[in-house]
N, CA and C atoms as an extended XYZ file, in Angstrom:
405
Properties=species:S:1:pos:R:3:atomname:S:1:resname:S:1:resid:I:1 pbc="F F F"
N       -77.981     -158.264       60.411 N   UNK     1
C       -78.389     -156.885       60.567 CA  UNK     1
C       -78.419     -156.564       62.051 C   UNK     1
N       -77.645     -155.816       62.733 N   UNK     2
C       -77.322     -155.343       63.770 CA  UNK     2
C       -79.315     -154.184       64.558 C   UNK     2
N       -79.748     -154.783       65.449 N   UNK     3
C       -80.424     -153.733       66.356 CA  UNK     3
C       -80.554     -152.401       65.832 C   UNK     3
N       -79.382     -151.852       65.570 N   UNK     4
C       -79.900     -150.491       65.478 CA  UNK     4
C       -80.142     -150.092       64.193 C   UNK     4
N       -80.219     -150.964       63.038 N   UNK     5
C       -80.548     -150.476       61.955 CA  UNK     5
C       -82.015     -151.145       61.330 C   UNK     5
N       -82.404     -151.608       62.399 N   UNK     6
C       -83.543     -152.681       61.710 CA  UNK     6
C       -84.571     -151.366       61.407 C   UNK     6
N       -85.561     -150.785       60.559 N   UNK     7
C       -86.632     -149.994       60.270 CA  UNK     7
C       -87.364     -150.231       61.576 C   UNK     7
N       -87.477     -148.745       62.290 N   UNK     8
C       -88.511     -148.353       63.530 CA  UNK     8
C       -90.022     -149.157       62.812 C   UNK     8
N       -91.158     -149.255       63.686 N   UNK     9
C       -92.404     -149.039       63.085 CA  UNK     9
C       -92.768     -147.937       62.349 C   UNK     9
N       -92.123     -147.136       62.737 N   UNK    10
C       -92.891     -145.765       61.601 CA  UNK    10
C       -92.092     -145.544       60.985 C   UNK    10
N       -91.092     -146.137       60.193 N   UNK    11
C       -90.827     -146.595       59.046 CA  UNK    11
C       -89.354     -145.486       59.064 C   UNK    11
N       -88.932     -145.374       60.292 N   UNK    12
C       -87.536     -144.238       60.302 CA  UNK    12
C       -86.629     -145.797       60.702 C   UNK    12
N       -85.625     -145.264       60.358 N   UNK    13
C       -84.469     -146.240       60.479 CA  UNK    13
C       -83.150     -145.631       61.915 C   UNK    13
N       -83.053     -146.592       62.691 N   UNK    14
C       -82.347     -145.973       63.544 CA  UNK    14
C       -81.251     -146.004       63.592 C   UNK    14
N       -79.633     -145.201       63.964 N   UNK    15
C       -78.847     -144.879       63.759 CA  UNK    15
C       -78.068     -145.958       63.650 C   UNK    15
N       -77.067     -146.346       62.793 N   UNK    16
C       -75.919     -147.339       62.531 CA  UNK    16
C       -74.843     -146.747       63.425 C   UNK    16
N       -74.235     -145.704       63.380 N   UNK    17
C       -73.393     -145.325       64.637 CA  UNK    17
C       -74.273     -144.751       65.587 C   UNK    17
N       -73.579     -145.576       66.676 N   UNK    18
C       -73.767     -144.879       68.199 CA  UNK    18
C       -74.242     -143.715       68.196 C   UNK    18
N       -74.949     -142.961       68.349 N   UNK    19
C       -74.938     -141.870       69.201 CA  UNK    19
C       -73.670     -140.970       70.323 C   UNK    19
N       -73.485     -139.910       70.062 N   UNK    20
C       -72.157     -139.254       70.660 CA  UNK    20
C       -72.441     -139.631       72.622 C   UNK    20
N       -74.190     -139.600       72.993 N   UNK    21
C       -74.519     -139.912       74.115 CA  UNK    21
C       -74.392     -141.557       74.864 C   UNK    21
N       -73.678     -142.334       74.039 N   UNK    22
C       -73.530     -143.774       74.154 CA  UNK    22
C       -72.199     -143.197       75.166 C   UNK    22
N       -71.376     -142.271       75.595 N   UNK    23
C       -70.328     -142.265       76.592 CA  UNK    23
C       -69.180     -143.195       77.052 C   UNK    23
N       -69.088     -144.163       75.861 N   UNK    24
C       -67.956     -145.043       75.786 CA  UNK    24
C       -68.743     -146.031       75.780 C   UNK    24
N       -69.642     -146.479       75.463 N   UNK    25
C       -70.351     -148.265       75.522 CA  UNK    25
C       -71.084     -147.802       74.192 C   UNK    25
N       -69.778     -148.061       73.227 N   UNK    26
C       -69.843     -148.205       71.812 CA  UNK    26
C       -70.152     -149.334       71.282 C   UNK    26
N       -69.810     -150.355       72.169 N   UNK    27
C       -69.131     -151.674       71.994 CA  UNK    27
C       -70.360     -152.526       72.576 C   UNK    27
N       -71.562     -151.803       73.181 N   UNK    28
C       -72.503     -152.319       74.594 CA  UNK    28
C       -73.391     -153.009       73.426 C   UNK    28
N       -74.037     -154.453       73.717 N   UNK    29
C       -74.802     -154.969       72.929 CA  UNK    29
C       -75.939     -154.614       73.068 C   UNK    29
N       -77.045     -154.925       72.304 N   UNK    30
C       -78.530     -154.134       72.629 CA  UNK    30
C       -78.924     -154.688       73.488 C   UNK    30
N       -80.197     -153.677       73.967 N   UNK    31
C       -81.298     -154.175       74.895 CA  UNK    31
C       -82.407     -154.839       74.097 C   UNK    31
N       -82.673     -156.080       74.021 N   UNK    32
C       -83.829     -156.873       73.368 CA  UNK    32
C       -84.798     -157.027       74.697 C   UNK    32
N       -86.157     -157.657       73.981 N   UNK    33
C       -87.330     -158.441       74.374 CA  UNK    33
C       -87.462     -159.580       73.828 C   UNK    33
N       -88.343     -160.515       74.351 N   UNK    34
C       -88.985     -161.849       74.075 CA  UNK    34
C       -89.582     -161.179       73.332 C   UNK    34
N       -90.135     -162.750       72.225 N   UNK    35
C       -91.545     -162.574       71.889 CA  UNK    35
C       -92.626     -162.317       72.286 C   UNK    35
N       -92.442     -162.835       73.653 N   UNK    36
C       -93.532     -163.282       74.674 CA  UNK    36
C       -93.789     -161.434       75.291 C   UNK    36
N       -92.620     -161.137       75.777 N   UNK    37
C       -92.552     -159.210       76.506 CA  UNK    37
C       -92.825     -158.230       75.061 C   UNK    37
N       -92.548     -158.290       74.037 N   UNK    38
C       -92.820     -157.943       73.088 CA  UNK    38
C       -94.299     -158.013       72.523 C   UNK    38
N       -95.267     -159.029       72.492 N   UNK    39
C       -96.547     -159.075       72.676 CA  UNK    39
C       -97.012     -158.129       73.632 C   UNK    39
N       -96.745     -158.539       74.988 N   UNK    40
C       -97.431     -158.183       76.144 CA  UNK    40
C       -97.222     -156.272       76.193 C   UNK    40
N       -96.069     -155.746       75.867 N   UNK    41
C       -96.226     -154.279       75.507 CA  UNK    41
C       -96.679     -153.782       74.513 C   UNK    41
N       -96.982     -154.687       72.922 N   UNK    42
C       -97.731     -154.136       71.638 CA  UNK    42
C       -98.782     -154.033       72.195 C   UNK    42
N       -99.531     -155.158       73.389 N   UNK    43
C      -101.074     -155.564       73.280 CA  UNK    43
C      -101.448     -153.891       74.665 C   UNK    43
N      -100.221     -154.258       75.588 N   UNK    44
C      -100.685     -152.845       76.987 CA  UNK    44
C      -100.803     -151.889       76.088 C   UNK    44
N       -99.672     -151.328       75.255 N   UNK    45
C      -100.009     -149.939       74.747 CA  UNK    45
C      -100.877     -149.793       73.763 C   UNK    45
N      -101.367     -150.500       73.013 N   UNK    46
C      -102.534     -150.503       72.368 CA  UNK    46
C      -103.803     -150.486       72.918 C   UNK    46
N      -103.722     -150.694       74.121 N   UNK    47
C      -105.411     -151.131       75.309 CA  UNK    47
C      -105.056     -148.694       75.461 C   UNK    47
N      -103.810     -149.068       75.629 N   UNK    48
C      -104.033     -147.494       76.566 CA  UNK    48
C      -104.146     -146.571       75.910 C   UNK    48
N      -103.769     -146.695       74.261 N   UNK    49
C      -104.097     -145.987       73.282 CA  UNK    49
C      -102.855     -144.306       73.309 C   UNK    49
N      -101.945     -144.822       73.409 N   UNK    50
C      -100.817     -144.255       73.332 CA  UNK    50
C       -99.554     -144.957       73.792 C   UNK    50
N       -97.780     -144.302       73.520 N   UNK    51
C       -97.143     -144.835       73.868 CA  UNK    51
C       -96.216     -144.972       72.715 C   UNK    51
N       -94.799     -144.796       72.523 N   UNK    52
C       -94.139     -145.757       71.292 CA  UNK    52
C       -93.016     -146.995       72.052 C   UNK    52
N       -93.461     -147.379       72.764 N   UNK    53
C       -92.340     -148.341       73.684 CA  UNK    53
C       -92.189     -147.907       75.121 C   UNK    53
N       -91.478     -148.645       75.257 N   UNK    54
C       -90.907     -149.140       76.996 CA  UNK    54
C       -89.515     -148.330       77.273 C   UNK    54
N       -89.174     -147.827       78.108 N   UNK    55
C       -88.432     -146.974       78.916 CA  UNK    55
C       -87.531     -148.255       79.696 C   UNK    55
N       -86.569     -148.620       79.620 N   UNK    56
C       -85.163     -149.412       80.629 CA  UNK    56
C       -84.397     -148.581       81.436 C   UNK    56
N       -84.169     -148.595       82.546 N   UNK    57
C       -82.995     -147.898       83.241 CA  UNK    57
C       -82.411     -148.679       84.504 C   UNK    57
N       -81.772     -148.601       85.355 N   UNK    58
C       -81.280     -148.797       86.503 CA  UNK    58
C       -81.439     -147.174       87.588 C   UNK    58
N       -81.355     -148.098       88.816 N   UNK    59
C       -81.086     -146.492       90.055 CA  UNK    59
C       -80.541     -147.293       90.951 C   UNK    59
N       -80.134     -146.546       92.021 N   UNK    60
C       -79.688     -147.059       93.055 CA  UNK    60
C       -80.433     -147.141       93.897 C   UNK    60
N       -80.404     -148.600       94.848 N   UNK    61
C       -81.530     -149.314       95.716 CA  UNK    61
C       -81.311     -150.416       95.885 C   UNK    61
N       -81.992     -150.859       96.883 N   UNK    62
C       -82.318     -152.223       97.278 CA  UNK    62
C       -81.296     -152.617       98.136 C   UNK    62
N       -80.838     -154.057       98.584 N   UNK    63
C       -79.930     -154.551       99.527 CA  UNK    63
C       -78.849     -155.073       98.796 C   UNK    63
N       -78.661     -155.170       97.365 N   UNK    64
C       -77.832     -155.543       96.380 CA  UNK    64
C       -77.073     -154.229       95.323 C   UNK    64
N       -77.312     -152.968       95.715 N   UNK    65
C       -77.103     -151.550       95.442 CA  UNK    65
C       -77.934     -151.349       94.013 C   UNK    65
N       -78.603     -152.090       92.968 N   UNK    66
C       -79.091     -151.242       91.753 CA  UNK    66
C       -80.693     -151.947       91.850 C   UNK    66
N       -81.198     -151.115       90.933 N   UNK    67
C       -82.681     -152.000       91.159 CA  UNK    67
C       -82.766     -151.875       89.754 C   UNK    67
N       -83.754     -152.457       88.935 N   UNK    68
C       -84.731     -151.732       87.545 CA  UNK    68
C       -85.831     -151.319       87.625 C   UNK    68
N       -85.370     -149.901       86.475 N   UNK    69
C       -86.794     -149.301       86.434 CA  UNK    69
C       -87.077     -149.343       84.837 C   UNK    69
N       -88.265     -149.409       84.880 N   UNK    70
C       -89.381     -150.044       83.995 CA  UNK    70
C       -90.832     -149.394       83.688 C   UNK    70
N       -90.964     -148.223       82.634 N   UNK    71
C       -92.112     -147.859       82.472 CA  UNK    71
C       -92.628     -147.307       80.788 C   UNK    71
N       -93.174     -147.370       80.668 N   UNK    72
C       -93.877     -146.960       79.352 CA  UNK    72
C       -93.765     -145.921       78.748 C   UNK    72
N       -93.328     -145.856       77.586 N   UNK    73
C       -92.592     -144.197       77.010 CA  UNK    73
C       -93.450     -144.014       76.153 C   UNK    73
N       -93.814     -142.178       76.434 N   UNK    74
C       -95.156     -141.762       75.398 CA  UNK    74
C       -94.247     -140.829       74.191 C   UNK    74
N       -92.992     -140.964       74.863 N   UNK    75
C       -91.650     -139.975       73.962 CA  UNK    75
C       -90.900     -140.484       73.814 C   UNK    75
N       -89.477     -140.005       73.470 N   UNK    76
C       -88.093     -140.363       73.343 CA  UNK    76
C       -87.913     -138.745       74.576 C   UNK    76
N       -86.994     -139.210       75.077 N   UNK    77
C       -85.761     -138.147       75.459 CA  UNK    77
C       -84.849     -137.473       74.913 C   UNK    77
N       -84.395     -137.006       74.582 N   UNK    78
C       -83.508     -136.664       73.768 CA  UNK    78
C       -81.777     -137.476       73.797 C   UNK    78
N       -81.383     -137.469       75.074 N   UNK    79
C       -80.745     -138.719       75.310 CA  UNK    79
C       -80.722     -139.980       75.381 C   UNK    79
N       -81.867     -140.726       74.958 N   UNK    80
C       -82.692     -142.043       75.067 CA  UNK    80
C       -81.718     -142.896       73.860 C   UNK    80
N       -81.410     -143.746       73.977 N   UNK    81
C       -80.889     -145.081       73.180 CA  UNK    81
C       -81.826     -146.052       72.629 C   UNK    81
N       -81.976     -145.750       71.220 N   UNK    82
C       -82.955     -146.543       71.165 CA  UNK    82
C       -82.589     -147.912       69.971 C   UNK    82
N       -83.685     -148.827       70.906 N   UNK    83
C       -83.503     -150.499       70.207 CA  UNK    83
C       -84.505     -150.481       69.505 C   UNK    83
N       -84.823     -151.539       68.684 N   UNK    84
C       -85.708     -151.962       67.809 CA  UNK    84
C       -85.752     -153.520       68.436 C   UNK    84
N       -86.773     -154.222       68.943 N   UNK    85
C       -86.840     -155.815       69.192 CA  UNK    85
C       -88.290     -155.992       68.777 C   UNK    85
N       -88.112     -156.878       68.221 N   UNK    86
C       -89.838     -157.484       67.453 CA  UNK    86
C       -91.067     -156.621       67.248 C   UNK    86
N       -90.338     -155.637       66.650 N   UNK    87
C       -91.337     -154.436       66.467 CA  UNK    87
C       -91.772     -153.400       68.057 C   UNK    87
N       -91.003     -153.979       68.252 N   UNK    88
C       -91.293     -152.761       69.545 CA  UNK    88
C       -89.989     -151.648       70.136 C   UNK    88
N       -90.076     -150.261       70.570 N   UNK    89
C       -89.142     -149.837       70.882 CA  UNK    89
C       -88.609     -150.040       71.992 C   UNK    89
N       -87.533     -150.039       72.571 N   UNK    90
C       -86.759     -149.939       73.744 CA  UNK    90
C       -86.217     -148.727       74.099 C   UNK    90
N       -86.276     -148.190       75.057 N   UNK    91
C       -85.843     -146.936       75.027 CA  UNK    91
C       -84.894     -147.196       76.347 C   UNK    91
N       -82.961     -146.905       76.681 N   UNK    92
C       -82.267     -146.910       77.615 CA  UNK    92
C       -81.675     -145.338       77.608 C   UNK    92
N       -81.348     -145.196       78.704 N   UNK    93
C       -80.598     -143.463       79.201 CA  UNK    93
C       -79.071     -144.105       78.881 C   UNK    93
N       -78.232     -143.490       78.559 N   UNK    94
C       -76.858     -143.881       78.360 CA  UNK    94
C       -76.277     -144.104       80.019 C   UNK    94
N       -76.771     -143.231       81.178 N   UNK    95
C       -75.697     -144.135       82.171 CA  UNK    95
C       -76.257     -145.506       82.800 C   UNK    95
N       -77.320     -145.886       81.995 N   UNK    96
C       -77.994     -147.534       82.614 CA  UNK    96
C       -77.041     -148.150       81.568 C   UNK    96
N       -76.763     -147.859       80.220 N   UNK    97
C       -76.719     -149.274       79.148 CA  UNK    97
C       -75.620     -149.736       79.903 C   UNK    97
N       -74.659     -148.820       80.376 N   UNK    98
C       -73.162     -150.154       80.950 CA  UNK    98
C       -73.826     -151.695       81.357 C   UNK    98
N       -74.978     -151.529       82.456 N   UNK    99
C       -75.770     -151.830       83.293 CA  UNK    99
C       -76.669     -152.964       82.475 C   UNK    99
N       -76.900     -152.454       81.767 N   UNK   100
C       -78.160     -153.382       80.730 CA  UNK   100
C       -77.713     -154.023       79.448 C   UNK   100
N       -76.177     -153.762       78.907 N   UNK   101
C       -75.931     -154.046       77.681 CA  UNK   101
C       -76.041     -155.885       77.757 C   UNK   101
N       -76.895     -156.253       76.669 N   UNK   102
C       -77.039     -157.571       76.295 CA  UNK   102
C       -77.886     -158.341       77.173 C   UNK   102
N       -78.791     -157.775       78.151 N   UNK   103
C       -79.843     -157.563       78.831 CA  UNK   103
C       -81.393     -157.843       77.671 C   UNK   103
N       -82.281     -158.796       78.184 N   UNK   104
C       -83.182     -159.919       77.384 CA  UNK   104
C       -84.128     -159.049       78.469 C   UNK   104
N       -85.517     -159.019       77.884 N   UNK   105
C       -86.544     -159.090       79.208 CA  UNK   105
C       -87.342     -159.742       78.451 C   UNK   105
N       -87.974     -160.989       79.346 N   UNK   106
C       -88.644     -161.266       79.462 CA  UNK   106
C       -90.449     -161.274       80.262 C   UNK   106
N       -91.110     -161.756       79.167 N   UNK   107
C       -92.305     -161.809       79.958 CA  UNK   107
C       -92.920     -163.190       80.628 C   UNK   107
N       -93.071     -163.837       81.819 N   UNK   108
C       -93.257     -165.082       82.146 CA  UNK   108
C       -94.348     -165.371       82.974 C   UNK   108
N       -94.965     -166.281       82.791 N   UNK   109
C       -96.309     -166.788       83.954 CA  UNK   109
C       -95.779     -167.758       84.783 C   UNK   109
N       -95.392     -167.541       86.185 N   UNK   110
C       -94.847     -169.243       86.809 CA  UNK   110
C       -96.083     -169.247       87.970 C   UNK   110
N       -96.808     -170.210       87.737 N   UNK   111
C       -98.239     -170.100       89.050 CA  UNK   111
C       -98.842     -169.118       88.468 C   UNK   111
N       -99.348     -168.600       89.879 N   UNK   112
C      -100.266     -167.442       89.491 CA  UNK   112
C       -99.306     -166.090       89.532 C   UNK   112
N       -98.232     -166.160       89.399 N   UNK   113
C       -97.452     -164.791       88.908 CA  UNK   113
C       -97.337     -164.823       87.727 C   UNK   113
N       -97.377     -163.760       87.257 N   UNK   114
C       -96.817     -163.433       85.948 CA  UNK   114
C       -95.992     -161.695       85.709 C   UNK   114
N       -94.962     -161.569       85.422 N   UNK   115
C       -94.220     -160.555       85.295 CA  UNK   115
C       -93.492     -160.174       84.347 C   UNK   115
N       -92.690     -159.139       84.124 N   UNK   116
C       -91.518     -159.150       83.964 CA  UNK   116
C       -90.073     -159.632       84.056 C   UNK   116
N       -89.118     -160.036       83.520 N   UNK   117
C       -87.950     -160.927       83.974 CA  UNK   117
C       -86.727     -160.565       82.893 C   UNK   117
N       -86.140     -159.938       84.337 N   UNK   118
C       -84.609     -159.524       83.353 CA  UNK   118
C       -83.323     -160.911       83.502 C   UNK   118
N       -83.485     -160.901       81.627 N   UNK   119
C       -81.901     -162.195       81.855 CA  UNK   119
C       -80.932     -160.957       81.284 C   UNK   119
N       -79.729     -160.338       82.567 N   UNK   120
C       -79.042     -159.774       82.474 CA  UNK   120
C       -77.704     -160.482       82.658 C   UNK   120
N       -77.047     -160.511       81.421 N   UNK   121
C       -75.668     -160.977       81.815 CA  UNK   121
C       -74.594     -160.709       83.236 C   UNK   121
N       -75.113     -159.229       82.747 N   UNK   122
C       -74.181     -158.322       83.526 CA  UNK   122
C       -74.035     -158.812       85.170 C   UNK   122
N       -75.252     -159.184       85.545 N   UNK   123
C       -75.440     -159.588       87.226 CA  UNK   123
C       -74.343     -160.476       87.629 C   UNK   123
N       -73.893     -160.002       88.784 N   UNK   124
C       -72.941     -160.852       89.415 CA  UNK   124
C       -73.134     -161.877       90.452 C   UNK   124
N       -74.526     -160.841       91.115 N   UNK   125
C       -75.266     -161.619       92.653 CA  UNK   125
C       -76.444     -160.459       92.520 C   UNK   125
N       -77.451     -160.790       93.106 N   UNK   126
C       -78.330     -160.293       93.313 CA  UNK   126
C       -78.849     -160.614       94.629 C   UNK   126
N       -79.924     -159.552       95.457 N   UNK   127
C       -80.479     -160.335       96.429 CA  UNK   127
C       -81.467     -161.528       96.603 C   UNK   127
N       -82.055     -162.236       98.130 N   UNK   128
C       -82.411     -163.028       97.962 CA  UNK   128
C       -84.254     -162.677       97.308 C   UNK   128
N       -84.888     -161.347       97.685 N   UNK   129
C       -86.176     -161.103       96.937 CA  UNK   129
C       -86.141     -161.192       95.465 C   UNK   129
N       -84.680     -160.425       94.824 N   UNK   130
C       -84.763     -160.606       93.524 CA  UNK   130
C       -84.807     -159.214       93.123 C   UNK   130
N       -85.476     -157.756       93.886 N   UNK   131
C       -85.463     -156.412       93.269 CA  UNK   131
C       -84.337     -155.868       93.227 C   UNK   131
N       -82.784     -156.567       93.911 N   UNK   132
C       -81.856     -155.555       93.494 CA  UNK   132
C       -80.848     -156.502       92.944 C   UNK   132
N       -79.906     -155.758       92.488 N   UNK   133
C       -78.651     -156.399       91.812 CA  UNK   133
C       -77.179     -156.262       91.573 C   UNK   133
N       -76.474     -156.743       91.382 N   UNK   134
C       -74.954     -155.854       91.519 CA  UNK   134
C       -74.064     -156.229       90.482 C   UNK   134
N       -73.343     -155.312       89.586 N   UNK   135
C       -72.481     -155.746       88.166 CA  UNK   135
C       -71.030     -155.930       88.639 C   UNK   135
């Protein structure tokens, strides 16, 4: 069963074809989560008491030209791409997915950090901090 047909949480089923706003990345694999990033956004948006998922995109930045952006969606967009991963939504803009297709995030503790962590295929090189990236 393919991402986009798995039953939303609120019990809507999301589109088997693309969306006309997919702009040629028909073919783009989904954006998933860990178990582990998948917890950690059921448990944030439940503390904040709103929210239906996480927001994915790219912009331009950093010393490697793209960065990620990463924030908490209280909507859909109307252009928004949306995933289904372990019960949680994903929400991408169609000109990031080129950018993000088959793109994992993870959630990880190494020491006393703990973050976010994109395993993006797509990366070719990134810089040496780690906030930017290049396809």
């Amino acid at each position: 069963m393919s991402a986009c047909t798995t039953p939303a949480a609120d019990n809507t089923v999301l589109p088997e074809v693309p969306p006309a706003s997919w702009l040629g990345s028909e073919s783009a694999s989904p954006v998933t989560l860990s178990v582990r990033a998948a917890d950690h956004i059921a448990k944030y948006i439940a503390k904040r008491g709103k929210g239906i998922g996480i927001r994915l995109g790219v912009r331009t930045s950093g010393c490697s030209g793209m960065a990620y952006k990463l924030e908490f969606a209280d909507a859909p967009n109307p252009e928004d791409i949306e995933f289904l991963s372990h019960g949680v939504k994903v929400l991408v803009d169609p000109k990031s997915l080129p950018y993000l297709a088959g793109t994992e995030l993870d959630y990880a503790r190494e020491g006393l950090n703990e973050g976010f962590k994109f395993n993006n295929p797509n990366v070719k090189d990134a810089c040496g901090c780690g906030e930017s990236f290049t396809t």
